[in-house]
N, C-alpha and C positions, 0 to 999 in steps of 0.2 A: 348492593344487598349486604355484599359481607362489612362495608364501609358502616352503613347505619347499625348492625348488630355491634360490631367492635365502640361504636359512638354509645350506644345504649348503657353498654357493659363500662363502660370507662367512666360516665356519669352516676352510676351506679357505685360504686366503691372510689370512685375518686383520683385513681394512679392510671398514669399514662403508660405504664410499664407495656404495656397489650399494645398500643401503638409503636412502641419503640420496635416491640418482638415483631410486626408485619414488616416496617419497614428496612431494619437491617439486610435479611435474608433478600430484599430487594435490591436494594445497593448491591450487594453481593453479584445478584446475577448480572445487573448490570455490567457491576466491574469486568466480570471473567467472561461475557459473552458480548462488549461491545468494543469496551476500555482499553481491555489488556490485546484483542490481537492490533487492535487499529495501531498501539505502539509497535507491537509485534513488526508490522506490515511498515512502518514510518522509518525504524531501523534500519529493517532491511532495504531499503530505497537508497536511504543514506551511506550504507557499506557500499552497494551498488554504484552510486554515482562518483564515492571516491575510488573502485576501483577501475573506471574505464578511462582507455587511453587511448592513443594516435592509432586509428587502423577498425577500432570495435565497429557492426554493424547495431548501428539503436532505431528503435522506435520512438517519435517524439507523443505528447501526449494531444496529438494535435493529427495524428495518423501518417505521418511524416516521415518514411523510411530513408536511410542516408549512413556515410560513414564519419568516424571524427579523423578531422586532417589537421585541428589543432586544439589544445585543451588550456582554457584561458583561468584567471583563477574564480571568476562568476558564471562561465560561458562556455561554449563548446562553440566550435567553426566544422560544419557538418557538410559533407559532398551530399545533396539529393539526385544529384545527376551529373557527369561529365564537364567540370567546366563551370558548376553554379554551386555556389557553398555560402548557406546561410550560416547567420550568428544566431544561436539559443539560451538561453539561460540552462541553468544545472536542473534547475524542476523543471521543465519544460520535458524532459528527457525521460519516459516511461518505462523504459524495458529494453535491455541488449540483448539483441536479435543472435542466436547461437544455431550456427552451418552445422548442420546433421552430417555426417560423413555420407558417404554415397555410396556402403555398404550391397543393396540391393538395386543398381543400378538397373535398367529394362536392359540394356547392351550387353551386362555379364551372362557367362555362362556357369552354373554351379553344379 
């Protein structure tokens, strides 16, 4: 609807100036509501993966919980259990798992 009035109007006087002015403010919101955190979020991934070392608990993107026993320059060598230590790529690696102190343990007394 607003498409065929703005089409009308621009036929009418001849300048595309009226389309230019819809479409900007759209770019726009694209930019800041799709663009900018998706880098936002791709950064921080990247900080992420170069700061983990021998010992971190991660999550892989693959639902794969384990620790890193070696950190290669494309790879991680990850314990999922006792004994069994796969190889993963650096994407592959979703999120480091961070031990909550045990502050309000059931066994403490306060």
């Amino acid at each position: 609807m607003i498409a065929t009035a703005l089409a009308a109007q621009s036929t009418g006087n001849g300048s595309g100036a009226t389309g230019l002015l819809i479409f900007v403010p759209l770019i726009l919101v694209f930019y800041f509501f799709m663009i900018r955190p998706q880098r936002t979020r791709m950064r921080q991934h990247s900080e992420l993966l170069q700061a983990l070392d021998v010992g971190d608990e991660v999550e892989t993107v693959g639902g794969i919980f384990g620790t890193i026993r070696e950190v290669h320059e494309d790879a991680f060598s990850i314990e999922i259990s006792p004994g069994t230590t796969v190889r993963v790529s650096r994407g592959a690696v979703r999120r480091k798992v961070y031990q909550e102190e045990d502050q309000d343990s059931p066994g403490s007394t306060s």
